[in-house]
N, C-alpha and C positions, 0 to 999 in steps of 0.2 A: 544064343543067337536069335531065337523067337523074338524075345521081349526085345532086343535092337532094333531086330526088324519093324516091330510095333513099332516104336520111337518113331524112326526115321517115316514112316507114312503116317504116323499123326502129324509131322513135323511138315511132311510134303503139303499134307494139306491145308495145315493152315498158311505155308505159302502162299499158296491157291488161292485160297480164300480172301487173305490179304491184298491179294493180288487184283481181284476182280471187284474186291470193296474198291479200291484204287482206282479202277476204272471208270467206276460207276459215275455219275451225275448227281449231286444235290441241287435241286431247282433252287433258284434263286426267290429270296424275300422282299416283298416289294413294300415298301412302308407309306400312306395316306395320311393327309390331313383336309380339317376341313377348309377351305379358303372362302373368309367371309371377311372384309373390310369394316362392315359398320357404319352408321351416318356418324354426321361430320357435321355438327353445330356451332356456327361464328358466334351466336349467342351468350351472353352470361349463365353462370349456373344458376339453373330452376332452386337449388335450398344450397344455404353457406354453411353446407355440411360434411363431416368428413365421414366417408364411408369405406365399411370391408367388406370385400368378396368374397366368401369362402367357398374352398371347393366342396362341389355336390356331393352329394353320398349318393352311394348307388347298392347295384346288387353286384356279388361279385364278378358275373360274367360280363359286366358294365365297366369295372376295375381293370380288368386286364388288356393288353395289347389286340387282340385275336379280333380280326370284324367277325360278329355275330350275325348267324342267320336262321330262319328257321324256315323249316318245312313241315306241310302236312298240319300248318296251324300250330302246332307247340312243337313239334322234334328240335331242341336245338342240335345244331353246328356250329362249327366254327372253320375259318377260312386256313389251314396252317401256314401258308406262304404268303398273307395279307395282311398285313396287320398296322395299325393305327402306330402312329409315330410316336404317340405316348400315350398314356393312358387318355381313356374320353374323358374322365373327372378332369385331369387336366386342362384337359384342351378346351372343355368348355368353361371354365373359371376364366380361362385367356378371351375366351369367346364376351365374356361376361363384360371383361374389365373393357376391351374394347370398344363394345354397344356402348354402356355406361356412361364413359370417357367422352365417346363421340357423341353423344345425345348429349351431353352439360346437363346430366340432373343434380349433382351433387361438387363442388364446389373443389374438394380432394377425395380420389377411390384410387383406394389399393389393394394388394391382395390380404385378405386376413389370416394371419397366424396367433387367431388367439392374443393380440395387441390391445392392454387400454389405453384410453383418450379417443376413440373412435365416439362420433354420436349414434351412428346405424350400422348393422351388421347384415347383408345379404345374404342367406343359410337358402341351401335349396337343395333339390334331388332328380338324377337324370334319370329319368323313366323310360326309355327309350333310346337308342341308336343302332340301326339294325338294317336286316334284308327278310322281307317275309315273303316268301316261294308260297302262291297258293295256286301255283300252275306253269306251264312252259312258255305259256303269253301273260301272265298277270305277277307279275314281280313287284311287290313296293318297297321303296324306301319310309322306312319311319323314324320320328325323331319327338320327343318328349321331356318336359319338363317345368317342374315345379319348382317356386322360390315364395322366399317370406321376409319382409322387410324386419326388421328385430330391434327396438331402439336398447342400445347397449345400457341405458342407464339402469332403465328397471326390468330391462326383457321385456318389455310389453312388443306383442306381435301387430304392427299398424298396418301390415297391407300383407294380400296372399294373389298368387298368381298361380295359374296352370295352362299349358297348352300345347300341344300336341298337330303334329301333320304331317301326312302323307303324300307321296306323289312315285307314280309309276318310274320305274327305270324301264330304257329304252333297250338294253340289250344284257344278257345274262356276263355280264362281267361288272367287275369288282370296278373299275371306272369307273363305268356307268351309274354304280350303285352310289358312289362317293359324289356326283356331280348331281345326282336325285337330292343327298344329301343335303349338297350346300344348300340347295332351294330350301328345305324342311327348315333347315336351321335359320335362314333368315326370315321367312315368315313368324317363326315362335319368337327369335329374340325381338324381334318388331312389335307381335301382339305384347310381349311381355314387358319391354320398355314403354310402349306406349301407358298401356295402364298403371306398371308406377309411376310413369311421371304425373299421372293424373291422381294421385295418391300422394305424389311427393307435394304436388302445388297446394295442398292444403295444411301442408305441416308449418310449425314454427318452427325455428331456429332453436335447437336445444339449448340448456343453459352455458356449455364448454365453448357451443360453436358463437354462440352472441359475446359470449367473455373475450374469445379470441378473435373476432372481428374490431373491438374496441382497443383492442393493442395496437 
């Protein structure tokens, strides 16, 4: 009769138990992206070249969904019920192909998956996309990155870019911090398209891309 009894009130309790899991609330997940349109040039393309995008390589806490943030200067965190719509490698390769596109430097850009017949390859690395807490009034947004022009024929590296910006969020929410954001990323993709294209205007037409203009 003992050990019954046992049963039957382990049994109650995880009723109980069940019961109040049941009740309970799992806050809801709310997913961000970054919203940046890009310019938008009626112009012809700056080089009659066809180019790939790759996505950036990062570090891992750069890889994952979770917006990052830190405190105290390095302690990271992360947001658990915020999180990027895809991963940021992603999002900013899209970010890429866009600027690119709408600036007309390159004649065809698409994304690269390791495809030959490209003349140039875009390899780069996001350094940055974050929330850095250095206080209850000093909150910034940061956002970073490096790329490198690569002519597929022989890999020779013709042009290198970096640049990085910050700018305060105006209130301690994860909105806030996403619309800090879009500013960060349009000033870097701006510094950084501008100076290839000033890179690009000095290049010739590879030999695939002059052969395929003459078809």
């Amino acid at each position: 009769m003992t050990k019954s009894r046992s049963l039957i009130r382990v049994g109650a309790c995880l009723l109980v138990g069940l019961s109040l899991a049941a009740c309970g609330k799992v806050p809801p997940t709310y997913y961000y992206t970054v919203r940046y349109q890009g310019p938008h040039s009626p112009a012809s393309a700056v080089l009659e070249a066809r180019l790939g995008v790759a996505i950036p390589e990062a570090e891992h806490l750069l890889r994952q969904d979770r917006i990052v943030y830190f405190t105290g200067g390095s302690e990271l965190n992360y947001y658990q019920y915020h999180r990027w719509a895809e991963s940021p490698t992603f999002m900013v390769q899209s970010l890429l192909l866009r600027q690119l596109r709408g600036a007309r430097l390159f004649s065809s850009i698409v994304p690269y998956r390791a495809q030959k017949g490209l003349d140039y390859v875009l390899r780069g690395r996001l350094l940055a996309l974050e929330e850095v807490d250095n206080g209850p009034s000093n909150i910034i947004a940061r956002f970073g990155l490096e790329l490198e022009l690569v002519r597929q024929e022989d890999g020779q590296v013709v042009w290198t870019g970096r640049a990085q910006r910050e700018r305060s969020v105006a209130s301690k929410t994860v909105g806030a911090l996403v619309e800090a954001l879009n500013g960060c990323v349009a000033e870097v993709l701006d510094q950084l398209s501008g100076s290839l294209r000033e890179a690009v205007m000095q290049l010739q037409p590879t030999p695939a891309a002059a052969e395929e203009g003459r078809e």
